[in-house]
Residue, then its C-alpha position, 0 to 999 in steps of 0.5 A: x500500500x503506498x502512503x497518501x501524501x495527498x490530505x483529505x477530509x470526509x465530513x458526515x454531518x447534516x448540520x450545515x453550520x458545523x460541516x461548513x466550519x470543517x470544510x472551510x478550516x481544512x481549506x485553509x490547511x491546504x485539505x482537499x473536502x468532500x461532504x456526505x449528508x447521509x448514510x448511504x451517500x457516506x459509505x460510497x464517499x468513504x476511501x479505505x485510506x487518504x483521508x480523515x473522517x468527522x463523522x456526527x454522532x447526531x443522526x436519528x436513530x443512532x445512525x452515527x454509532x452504525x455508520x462508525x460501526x460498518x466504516x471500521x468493520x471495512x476500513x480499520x484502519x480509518x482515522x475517524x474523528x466522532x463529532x458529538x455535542x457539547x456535555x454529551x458523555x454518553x455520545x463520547x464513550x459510544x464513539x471511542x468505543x466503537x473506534x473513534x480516534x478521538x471525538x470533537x465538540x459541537x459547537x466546534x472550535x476552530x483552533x481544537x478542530x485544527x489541533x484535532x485535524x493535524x493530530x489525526x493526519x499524524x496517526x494516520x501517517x503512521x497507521x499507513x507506514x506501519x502497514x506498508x512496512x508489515x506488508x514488505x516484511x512478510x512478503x520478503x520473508x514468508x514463502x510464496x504460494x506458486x500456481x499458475x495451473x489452473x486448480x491452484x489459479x483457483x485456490x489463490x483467487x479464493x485465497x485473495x477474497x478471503x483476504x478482502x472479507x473478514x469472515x471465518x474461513x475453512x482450508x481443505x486439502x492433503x497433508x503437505x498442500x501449504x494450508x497453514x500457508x494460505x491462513x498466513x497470506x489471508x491474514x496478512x492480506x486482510x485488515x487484521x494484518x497487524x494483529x497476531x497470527x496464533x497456531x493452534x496445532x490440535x494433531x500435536x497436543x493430547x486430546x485431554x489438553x485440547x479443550x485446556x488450551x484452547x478455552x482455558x479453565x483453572x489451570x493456567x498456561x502460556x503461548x510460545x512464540x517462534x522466531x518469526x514473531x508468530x504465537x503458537x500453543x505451548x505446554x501447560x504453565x503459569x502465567x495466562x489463565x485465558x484459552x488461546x481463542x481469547x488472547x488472539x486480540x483482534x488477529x487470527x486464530x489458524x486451527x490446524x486439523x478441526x476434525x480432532x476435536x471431539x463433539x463437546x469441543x466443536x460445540x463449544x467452538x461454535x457457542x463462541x463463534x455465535x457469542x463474538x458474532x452478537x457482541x461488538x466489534x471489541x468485547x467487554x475487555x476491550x479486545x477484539x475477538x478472534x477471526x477463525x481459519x480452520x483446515x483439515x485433510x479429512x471430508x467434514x461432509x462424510x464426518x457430518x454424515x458419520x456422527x464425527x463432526x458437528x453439522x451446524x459448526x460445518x455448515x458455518x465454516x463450508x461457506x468460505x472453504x477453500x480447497x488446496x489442490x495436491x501437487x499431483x493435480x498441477x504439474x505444471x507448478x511443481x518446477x516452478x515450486x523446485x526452482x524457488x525452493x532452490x532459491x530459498x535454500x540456496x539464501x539460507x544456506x550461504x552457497x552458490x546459486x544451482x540449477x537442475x540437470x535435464x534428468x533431475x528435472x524428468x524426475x521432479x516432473x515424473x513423481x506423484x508427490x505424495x507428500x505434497x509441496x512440503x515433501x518437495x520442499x524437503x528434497x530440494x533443501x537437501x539436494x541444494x546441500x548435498x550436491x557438488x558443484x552447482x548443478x542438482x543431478x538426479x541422483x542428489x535428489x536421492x528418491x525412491x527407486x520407482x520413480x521414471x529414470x533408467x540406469x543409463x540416463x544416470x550414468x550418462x548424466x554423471x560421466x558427462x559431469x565428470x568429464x567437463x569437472x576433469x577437462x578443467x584439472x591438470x595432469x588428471x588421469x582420466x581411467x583412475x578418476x573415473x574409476x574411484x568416482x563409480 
């Protein structure tokens, strides 16, 4: 997101006096003015960034409190200034609990309204920086998801919609497809991107803990944090007797694998989704509640059906599922996918940048990858490390026996390596190097 550098001001105000007070004072601090005299009319004025909004608490109805409601539901990131009336204490604390970045007194005072105008283009400088420089880091540091296949073109547009939502969310696919991965690109590309990103890894942790760290209960616990500055679920320990559902603090919670909850669990996950879902943006704490991604290998429709997995809880999450195609299904991504591995690998693990001899990528092209990106991940890592020189031949990627590659086509490839590596050497004896090299 680039910073705006161009300063505007959204006033949503039916009084022709006040608005006329904002309007003319942000002309005179060099602020371009746009005016929204309703509800309807607001919403299509209102940018996702650029400008500061004055909004009026004093629409009939509590149409104000709705408006702010649906504009930080949107946009969290909007600087709102709420715009109430002289003595109104009430009006005060609904606005900055419902979002406001501060609140302005009618009838307004030029040299506060000015205070309050410069002060609210600061925070929003610095809203803007801060998520520009999240968005370079992640997108520096976490890896990719590769497709151009079609399945998986699919997948990334889903993937990029989720982003644009802030509903809950249901990944599926085979072990290894990158499901934690797509959580990760959906929250950082969604408006919750500067809050936390917690694991909850429900295949890791005993079933007679899932419920302890997941909820909470009298018994206390922590939440570790790895060293990309993301949560995930620790053992048991002193110190945070909340369930990790509650201190997710306005981010997203990844549950890994849903279908090992057990009935009880699943219905206590779907009390909570109902109970955030009737409560503000932020509870009582004030702190705003969990967006849930959910992910499982297993059919949930065919676990429904067995008395494994909660109808209702299924019927919520199906909405918004997003199915991971295995590898098997878009082979015209897998060298792309070696290719940035060996990037990476070759980044992390300080040497030379390598390449993939013609054989090496018949193999790559040939095997059915069972264990999905994450196996081919693996492999590649390994190959980069254990391969002389900067050419990955077939025989470092040291797969099953089965995959499609004759005995031929391995020697041939190696002696073609051996011979270039002695036409280089001086005073080499071709029979003896060859020899203890087989």
């Amino acid at each position: 997101m680039e910073i705006s550098t161009v300063k505007e001001v959204l006033v949503i105000e039916r009084d022709e006096t006040t608005a006329r007070v904002i309007c003319n004072s942000a002309g005179l601090l060099g602020y371009g003015c746009a005016r929204a005299y309703d509800v309807p009319l607001a919403m299509e004025t209102v940018k996702e960034c650029g400008q500061i909004i004055f909004l009026s608490m004093g629409f009939d109805g509590g149409e104000g409190i709705e408006l702010m409601k649906k504009i930080k539901a949107l946009y969290p990131d909007a600087v709102v200034v709420a715009v109430v009336m002289l003595g109104d204490r009430e009006g005060h604390v609904a606005a900055m609990k419902h979002g406001a970045y501060c609140y302005l007194s009618k009838p307004v005072n030029r040299e506060e309204l000015k205070a309050v105008m410069e002060s609210a283009w600061r925070e929003k400088s610095v809203r803007e920086e801060i998520s520009t420089l999240r968005s370079t880091i992640y997108s520096k540091y976490l890896p990719r998801l590769h497709g151009r296949s079609r399945k998986m073109s699919k997948a990334l547009r889903a993937i990029e919609s989720a982003a644009g939502t802030d509903t809950d969310v249901l990944l599926t696919g085979e072990r290894g497809v990158g499901k934690e991965l797509a959580a990760r690109c959906i929250h950082y590309g969604s408006c919750r991107k500067d809050k936390p990103f917690v694991t909850f890894a429900s295949n890791t942790i005993p079933k007679d803990l899932l419920d302890l760290i997941l909820f909470g209960s009298n018994s206390e616990r922590h939440i570790e944090t790895d060293s990309g500055g993301n949560q995930s679920s620790g053992a048991v320990d002193s110190g945070t007797p909340a369930g990790i559902i509650y201190r997710v603090e306005g981010g997203t919670l990844y549950v890994d694998e849903i279908a090992n909850l057990d009935m009880a669990l699943q219905e206590r996950l779907l009390k909570f989704l109902h109970a955030r879902d009737s409560l503000p943006l932020k509870g009582a704490d004030g702190k705003a509640k969990a967006r849930i991604i959910a992910a499982t290998e297993k059919n949930l429709k065919e676990a429904v059906a067995g008395g494994l997995f909660h109808e209702e809880l299924y019927d919520r999450l199906k909405h918004h599922e997003i199915k991971i195609p295995p590898l098997r299904e878009r082979k015209e991504d897998i060298q792309d996918l070696a290719e940035y591995f060996v990037e990476r690998a070759s980044n992390k693990y300080e040497v030379e940048r390598k390449e993939f001899s013609k054989s090496a990528k018949k193999i790559i092209a040939g095997y059915e990858w069972p264990g999905n990106v994450g196996e081919l991940q693996k492999i590649v890592h390994r190959a980069v490390l254990l391969s002389r020189g900067n050419v990955i031949e077939a025989a470092d990627l040291m797969m099953d026996r089965h995959v499609t590659y004759s005995l031929h086509e391995f020697l041939e490839d190696k002696l073609k390596l051996y011979l270039k590596e002695i036409s280089e050497m001086e005073g080499a004896n071709l029979y003896e190097t060859i020899v203890s090299e087989v």
